[in-house]
TORVEX-468493 format. One record per atom (N, C-alpha, C, CB): residue number from 0; residue in one letter; atom name; y, x, z. Coordinates in nm, 2 decimals. Glycine has a CB too. Layout:
# TORVEX-468493
<NUM,"a","CA",<Y,X,Z>>
...
This chain:
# TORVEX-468493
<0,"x","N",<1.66,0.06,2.43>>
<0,"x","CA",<1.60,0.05,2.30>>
<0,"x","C",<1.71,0.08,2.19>>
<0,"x","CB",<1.54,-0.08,2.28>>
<1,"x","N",<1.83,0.01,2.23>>
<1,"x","CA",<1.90,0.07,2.13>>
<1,"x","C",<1.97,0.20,2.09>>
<1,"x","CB",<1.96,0.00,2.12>>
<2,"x","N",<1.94,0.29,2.19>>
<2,"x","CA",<1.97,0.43,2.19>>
<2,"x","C",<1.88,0.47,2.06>>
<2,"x","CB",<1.93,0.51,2.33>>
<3,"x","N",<1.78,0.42,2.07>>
<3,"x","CA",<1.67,0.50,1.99>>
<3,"x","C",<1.66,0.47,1.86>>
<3,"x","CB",<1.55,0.48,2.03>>
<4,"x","N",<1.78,0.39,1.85>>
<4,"x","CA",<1.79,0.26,1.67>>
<4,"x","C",<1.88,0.38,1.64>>
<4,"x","CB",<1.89,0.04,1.66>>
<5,"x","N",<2.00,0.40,1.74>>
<5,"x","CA",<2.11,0.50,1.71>>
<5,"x","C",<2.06,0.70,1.66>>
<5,"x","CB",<2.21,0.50,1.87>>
<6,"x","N",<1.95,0.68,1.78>>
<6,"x","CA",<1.95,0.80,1.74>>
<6,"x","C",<1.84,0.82,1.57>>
<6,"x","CB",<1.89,0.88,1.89>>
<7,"x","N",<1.78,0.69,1.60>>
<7,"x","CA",<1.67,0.71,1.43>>
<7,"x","C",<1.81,0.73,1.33>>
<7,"x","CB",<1.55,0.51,1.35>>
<8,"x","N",<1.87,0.66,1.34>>
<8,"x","CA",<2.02,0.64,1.21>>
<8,"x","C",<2.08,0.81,1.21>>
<8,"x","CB",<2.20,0.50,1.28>>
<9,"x","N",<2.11,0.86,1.33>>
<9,"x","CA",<2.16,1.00,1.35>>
<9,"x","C",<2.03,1.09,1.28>>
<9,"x","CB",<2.17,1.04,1.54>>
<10,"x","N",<1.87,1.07,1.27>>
<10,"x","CA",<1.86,1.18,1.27>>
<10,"x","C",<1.84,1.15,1.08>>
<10,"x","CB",<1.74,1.24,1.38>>
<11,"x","N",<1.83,1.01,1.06>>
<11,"x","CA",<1.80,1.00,0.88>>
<11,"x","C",<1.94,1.03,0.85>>
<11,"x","CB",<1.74,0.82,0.81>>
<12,"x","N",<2.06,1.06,0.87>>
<12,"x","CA",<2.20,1.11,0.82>>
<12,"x","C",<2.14,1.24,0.85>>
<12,"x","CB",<2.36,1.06,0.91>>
<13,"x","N",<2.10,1.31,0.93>>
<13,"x","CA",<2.12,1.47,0.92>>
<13,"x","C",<2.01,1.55,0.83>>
<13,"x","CB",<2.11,1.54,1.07>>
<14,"x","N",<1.87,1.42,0.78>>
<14,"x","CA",<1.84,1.45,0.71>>
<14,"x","C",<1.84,1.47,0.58>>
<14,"x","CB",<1.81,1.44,0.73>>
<15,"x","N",<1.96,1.37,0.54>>
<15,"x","CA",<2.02,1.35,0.40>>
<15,"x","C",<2.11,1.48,0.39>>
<15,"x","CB",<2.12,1.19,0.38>>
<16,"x","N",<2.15,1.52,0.54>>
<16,"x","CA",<2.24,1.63,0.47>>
<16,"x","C",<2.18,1.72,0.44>>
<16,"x","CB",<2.34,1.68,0.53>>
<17,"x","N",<2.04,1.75,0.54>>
<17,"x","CA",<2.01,1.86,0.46>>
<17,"x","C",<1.94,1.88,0.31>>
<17,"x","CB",<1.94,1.93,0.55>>
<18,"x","N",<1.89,1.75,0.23>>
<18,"x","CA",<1.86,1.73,0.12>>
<18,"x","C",<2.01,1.75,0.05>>
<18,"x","CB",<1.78,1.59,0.11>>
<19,"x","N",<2.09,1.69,0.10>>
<19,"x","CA",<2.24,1.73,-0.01>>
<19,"x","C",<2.26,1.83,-0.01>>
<19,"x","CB",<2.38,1.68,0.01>>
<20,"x","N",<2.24,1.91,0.07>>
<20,"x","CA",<2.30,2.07,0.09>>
<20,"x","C",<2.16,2.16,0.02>>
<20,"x","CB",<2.33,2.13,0.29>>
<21,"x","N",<2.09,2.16,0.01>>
<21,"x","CA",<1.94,2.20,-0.07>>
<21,"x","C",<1.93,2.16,-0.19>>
<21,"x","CB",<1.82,2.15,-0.01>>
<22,"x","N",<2.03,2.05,-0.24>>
<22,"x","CA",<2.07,2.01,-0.39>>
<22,"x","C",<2.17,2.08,-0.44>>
<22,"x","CB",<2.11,1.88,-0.42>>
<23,"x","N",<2.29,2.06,-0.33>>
<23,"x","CA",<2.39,2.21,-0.38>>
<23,"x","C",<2.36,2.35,-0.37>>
<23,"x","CB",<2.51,2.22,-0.30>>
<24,"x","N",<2.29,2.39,-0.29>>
<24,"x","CA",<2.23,2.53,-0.29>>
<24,"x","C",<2.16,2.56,-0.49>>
<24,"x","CB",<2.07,2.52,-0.13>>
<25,"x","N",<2.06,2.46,-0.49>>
<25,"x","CA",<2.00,2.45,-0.61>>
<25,"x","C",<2.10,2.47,-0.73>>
<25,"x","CB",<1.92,2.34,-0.62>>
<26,"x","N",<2.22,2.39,-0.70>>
<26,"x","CA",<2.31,2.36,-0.85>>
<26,"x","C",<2.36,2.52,-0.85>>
<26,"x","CB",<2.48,2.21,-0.85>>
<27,"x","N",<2.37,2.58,-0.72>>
<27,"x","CA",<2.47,2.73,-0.74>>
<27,"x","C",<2.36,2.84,-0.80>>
<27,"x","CB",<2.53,2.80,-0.55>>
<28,"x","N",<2.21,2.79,-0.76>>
<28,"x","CA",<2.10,2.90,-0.82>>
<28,"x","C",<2.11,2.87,-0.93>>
<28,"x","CB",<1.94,2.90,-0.78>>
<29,"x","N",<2.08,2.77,-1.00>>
<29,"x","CA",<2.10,2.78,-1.14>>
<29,"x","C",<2.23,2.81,-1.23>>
<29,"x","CB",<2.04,2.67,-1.18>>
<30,"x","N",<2.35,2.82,-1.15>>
<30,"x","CA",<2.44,2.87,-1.19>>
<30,"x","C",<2.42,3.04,-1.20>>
<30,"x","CB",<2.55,2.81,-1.11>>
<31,"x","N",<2.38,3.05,-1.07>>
<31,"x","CA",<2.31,3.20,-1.11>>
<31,"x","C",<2.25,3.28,-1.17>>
<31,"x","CB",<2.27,3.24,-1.08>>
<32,"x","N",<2.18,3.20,-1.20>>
<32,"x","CA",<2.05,3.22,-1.34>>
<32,"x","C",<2.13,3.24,-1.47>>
<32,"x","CB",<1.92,3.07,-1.38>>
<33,"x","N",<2.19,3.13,-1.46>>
<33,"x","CA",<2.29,3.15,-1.60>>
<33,"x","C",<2.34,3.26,-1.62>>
<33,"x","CB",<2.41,3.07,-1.62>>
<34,"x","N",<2.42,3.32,-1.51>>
<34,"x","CA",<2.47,3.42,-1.51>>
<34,"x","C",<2.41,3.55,-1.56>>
<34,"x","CB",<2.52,3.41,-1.41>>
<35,"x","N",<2.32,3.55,-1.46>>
<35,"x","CA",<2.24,3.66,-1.51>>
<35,"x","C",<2.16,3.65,-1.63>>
<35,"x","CB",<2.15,3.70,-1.41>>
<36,"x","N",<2.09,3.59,-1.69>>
<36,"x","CA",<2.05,3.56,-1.79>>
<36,"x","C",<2.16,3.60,-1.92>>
<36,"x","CB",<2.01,3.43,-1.76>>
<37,"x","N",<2.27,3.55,-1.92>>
<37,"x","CA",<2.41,3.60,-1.98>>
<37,"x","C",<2.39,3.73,-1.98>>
<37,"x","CB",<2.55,3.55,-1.91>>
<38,"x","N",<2.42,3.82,-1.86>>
<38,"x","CA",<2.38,3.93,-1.86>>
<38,"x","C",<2.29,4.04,-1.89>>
<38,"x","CB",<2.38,3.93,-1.82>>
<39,"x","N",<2.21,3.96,-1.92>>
<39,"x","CA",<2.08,4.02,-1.96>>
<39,"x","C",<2.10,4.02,-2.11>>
<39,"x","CB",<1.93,3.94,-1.90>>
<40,"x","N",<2.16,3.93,-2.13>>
<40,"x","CA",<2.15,4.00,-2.32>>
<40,"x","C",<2.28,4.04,-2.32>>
<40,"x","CB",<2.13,3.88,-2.46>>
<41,"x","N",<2.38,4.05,-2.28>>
<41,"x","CA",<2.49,4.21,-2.30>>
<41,"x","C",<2.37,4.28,-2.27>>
<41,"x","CB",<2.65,4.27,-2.17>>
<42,"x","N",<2.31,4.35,-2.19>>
<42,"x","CA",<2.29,4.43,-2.16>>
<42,"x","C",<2.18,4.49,-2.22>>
<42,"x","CB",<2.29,4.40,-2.06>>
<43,"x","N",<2.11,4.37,-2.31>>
<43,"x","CA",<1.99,4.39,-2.41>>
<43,"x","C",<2.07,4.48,-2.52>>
<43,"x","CB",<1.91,4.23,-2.48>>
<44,"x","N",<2.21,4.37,-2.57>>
<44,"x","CA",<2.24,4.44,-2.72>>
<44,"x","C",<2.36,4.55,-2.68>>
<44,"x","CB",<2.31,4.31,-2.84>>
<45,"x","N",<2.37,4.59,-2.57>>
<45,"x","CA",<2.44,4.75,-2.53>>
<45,"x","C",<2.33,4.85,-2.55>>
<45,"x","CB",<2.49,4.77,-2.35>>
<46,"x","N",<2.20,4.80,-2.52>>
<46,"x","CA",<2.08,4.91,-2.55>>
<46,"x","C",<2.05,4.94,-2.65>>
<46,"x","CB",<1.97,4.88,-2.52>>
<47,"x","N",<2.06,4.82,-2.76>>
<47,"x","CA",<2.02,4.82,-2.89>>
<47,"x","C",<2.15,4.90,-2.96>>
<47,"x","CB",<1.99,4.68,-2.96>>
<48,"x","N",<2.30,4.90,-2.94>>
<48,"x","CA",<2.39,4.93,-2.98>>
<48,"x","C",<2.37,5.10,-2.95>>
<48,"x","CB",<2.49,4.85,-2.91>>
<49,"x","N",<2.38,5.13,-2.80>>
<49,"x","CA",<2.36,5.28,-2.76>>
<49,"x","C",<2.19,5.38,-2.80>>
<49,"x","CB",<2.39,5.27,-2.57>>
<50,"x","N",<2.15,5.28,-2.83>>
<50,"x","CA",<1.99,5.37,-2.89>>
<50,"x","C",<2.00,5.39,-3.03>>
<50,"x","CB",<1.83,5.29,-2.88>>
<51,"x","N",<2.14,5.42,-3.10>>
<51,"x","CA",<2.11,5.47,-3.25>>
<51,"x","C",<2.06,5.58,-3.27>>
<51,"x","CB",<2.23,5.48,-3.34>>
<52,"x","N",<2.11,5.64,-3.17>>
<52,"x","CA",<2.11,5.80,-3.16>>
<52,"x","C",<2.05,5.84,-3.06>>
<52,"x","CB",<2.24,5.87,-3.16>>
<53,"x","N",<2.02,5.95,-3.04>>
<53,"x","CA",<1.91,6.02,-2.91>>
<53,"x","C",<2.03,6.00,-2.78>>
<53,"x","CB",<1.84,6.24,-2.94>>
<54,"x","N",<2.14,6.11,-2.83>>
<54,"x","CA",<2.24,6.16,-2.77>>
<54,"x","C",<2.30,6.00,-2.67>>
<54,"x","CB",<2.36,6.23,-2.91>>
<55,"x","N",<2.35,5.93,-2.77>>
<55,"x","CA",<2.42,5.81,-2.67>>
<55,"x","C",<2.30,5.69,-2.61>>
<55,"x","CB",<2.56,5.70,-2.77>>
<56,"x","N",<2.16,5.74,-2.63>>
<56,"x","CA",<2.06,5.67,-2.54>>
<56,"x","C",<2.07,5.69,-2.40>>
<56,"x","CB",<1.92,5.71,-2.58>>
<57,"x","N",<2.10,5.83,-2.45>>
<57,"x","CA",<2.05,5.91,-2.27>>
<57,"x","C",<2.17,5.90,-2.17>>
<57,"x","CB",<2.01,6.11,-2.27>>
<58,"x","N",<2.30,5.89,-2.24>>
<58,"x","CA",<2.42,5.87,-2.19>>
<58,"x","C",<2.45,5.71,-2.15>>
<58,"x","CB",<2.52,5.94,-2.29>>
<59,"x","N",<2.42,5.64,-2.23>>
<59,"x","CA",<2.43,5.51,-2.22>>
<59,"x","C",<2.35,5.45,-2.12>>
<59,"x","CB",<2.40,5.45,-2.34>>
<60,"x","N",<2.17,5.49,-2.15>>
<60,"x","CA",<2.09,5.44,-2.05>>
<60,"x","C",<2.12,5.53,-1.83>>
<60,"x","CB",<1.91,5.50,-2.15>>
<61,"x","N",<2.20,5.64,-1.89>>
<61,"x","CA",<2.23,5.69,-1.74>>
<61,"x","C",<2.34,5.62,-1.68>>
<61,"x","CB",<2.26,5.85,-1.72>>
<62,"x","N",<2.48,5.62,-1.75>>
<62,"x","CA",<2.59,5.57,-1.72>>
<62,"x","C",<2.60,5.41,-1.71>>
<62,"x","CB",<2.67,5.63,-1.81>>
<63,"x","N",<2.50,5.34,-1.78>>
<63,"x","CA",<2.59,5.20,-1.74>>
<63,"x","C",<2.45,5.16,-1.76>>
<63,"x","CB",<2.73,5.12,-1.85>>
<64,"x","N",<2.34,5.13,-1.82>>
<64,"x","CA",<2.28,5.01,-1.80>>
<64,"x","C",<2.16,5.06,-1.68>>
<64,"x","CB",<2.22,4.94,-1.95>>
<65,"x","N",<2.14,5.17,-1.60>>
<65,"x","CA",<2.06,5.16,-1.47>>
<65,"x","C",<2.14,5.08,-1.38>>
<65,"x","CB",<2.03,5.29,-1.40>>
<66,"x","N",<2.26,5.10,-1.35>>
<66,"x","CA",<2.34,5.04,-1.27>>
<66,"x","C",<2.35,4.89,-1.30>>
<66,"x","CB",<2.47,5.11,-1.28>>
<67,"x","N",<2.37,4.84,-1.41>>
<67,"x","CA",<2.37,4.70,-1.46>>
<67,"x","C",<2.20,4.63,-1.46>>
<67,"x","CB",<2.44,4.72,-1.64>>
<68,"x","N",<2.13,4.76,-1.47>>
<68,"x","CA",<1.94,4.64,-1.46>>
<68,"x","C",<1.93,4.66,-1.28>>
<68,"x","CB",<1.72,4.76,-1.56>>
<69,"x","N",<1.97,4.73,-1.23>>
<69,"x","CA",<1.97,4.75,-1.05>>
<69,"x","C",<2.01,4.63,-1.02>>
<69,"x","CB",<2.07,4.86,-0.97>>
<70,"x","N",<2.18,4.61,-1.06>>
<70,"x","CA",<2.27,4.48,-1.03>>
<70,"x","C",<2.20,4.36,-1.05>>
<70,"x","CB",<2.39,4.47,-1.12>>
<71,"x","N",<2.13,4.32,-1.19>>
<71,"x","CA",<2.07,4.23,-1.20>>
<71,"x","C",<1.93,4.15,-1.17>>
<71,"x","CB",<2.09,4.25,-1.26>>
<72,"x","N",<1.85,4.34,-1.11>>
<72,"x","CA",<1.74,4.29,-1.01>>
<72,"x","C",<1.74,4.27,-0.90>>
<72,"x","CB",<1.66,4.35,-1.00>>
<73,"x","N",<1.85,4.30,-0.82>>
<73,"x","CA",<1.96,4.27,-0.70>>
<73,"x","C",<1.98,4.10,-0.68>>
<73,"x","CB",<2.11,4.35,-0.74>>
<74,"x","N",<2.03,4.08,-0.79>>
<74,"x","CA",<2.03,3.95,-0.83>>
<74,"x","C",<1.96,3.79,-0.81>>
<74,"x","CB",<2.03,3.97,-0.91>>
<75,"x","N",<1.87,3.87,-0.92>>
<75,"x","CA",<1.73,3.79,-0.90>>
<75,"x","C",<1.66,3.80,-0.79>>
<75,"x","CB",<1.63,3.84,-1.00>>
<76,"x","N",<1.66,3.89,-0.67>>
<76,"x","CA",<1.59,3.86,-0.55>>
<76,"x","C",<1.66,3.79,-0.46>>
<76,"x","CB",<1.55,3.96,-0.50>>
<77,"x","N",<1.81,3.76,-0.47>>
<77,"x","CA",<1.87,3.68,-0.41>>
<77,"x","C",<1.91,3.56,-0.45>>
<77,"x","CB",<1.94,3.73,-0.38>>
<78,"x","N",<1.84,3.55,-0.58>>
<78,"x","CA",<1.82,3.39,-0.62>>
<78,"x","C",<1.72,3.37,-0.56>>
<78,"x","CB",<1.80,3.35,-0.77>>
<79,"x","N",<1.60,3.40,-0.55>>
<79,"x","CA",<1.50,3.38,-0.50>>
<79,"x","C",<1.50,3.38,-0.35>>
<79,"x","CB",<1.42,3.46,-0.56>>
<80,"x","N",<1.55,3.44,-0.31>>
<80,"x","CA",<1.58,3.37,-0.10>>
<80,"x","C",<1.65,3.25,-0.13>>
<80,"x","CB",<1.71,3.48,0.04>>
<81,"x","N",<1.75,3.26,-0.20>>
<81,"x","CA",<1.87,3.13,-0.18>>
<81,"x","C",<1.77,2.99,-0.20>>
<81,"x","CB",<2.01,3.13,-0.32>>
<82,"x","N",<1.63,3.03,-0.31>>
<82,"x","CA",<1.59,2.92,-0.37>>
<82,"x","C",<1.49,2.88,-0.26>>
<82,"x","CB",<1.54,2.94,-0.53>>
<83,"x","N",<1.43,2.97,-0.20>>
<83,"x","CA",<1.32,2.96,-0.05>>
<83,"x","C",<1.38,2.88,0.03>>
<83,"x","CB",<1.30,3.11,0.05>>
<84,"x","N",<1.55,2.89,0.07>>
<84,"x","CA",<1.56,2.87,0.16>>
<84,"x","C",<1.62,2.68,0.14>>
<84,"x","CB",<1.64,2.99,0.22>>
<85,"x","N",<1.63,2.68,0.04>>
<85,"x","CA",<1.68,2.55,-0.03>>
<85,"x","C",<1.55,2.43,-0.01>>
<85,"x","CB",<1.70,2.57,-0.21>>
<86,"x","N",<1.47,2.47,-0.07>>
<86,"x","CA",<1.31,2.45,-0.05>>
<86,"x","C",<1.28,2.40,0.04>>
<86,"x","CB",<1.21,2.54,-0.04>>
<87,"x","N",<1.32,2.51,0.17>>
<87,"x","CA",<1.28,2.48,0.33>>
<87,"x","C",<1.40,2.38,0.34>>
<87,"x","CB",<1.28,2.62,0.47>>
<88,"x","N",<1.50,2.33,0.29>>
<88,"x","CA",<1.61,2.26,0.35>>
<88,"x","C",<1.51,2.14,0.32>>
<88,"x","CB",<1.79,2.27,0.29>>
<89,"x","N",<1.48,2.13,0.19>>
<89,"x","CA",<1.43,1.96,0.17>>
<89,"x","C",<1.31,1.93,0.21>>
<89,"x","CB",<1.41,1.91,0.03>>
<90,"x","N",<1.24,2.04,0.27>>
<90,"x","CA",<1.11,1.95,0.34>>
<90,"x","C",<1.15,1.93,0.49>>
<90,"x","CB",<0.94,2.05,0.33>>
<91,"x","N",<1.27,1.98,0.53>>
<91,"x","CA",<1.31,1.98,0.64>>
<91,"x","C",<1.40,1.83,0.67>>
<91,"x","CB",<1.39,2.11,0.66>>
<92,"x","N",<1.46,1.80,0.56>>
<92,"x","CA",<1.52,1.68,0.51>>
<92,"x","C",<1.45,1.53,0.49>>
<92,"x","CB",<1.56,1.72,0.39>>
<93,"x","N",<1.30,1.58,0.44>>
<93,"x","CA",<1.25,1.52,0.42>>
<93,"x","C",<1.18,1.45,0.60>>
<93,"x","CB",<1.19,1.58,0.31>>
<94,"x","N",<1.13,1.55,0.66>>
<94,"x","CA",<1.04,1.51,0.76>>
<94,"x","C",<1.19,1.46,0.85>>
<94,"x","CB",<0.90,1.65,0.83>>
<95,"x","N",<1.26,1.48,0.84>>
<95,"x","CA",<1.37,1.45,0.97>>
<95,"x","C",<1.42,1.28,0.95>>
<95,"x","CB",<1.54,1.58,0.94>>
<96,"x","N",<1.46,1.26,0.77>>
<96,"x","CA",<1.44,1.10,0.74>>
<96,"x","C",<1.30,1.06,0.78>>
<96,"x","CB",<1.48,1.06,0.58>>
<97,"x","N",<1.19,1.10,0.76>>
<97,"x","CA",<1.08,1.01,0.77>>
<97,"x","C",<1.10,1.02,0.99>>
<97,"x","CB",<0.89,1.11,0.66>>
<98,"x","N",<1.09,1.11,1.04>>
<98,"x","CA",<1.13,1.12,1.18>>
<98,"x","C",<1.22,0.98,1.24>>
<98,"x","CB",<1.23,1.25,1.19>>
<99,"x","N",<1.36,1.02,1.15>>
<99,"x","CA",<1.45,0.90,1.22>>
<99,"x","C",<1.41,0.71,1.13>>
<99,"x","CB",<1.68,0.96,1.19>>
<100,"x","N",<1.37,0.75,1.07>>
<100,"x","CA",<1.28,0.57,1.06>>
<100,"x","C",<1.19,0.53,1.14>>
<100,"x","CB",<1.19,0.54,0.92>>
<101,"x","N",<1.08,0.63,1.20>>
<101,"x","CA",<1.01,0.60,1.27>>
<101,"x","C",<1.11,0.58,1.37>>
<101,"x","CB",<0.90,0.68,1.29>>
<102,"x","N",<1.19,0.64,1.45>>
<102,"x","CA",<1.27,0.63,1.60>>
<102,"x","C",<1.33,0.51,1.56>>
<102,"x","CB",<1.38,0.77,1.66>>
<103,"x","N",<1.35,0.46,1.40>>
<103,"x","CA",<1.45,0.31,1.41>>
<103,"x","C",<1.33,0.23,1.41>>
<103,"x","CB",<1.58,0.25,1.25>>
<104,"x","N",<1.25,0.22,1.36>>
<104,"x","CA",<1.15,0.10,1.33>>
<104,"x","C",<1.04,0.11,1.45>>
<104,"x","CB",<1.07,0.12,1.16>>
<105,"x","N",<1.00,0.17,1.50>>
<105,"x","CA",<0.87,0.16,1.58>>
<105,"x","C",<0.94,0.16,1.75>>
<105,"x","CB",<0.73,0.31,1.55>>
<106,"x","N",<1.05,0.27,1.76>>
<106,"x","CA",<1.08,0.24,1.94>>
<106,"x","C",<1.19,0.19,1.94>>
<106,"x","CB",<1.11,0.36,2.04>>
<107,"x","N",<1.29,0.16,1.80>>
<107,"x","CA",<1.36,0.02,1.82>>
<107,"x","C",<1.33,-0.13,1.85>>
<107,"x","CB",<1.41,0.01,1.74>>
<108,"x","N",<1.21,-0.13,1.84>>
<108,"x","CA",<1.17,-0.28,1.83>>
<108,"x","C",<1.24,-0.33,1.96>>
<108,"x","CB",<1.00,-0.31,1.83>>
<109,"x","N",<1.27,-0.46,2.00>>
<109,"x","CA",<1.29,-0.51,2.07>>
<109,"x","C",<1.15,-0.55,2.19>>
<109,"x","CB",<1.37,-0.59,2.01>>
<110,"x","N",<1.13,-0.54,2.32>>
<110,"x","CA",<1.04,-0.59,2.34>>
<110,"x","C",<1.02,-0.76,2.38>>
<110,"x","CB",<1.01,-0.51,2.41>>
């Protein structure tokens, strides 16, 4: 019986970790957002800057900001896995503590 007190305690620690690590995953997405978001307005007022004229639209919009809205839609879809996969860490977190309470409280009991 008391294997099974140990192993409830083992598995509510591995579920905390994966809730901690699905909170750090989260603090780095929204560091990312920032980022790009930052980016997105250079990249607004380069447009507004290079569309005075026909001439530096077509040069501006070929040379630097396809490459810079690519980069940044690149981005955004890999915020979006990172944030999927964060998601799956805390419901994984979640059922693994609710798991190891049951293995402490119900097959720990003494008989």
């Amino acid at each position: 019986m008391r294997g099974n007190r140990w192993a409830g305690i083992c598995v509510c620690i591995a579920g905390a970790g994966l809730i901690l690590t699905a909170n750090y995953i989260n603090q780095r997405v929204a560091e990312g957002k920032e980022q790009i978001r930052e980016g997105e307005q250079k990249v607004s007022a380069g447009k507004i800057l290079f569309s005075l004229t026909p001439y530096t639209k077509e040069i501006g919009q070929k040379a630097i900001f396809d490459s810079a809205d690519s980069k940044i839609q690149a981005g955004k879809e890999e915020i979006a896995q990172y944030k999927g996969g964060a998601k799956q860490l805390q419901v994984g977190g979640v059922l693994l503590i609710v798991a190891g309470l049951g293995l402490f409280f119900i097959f720990g009991k003494k008989s």
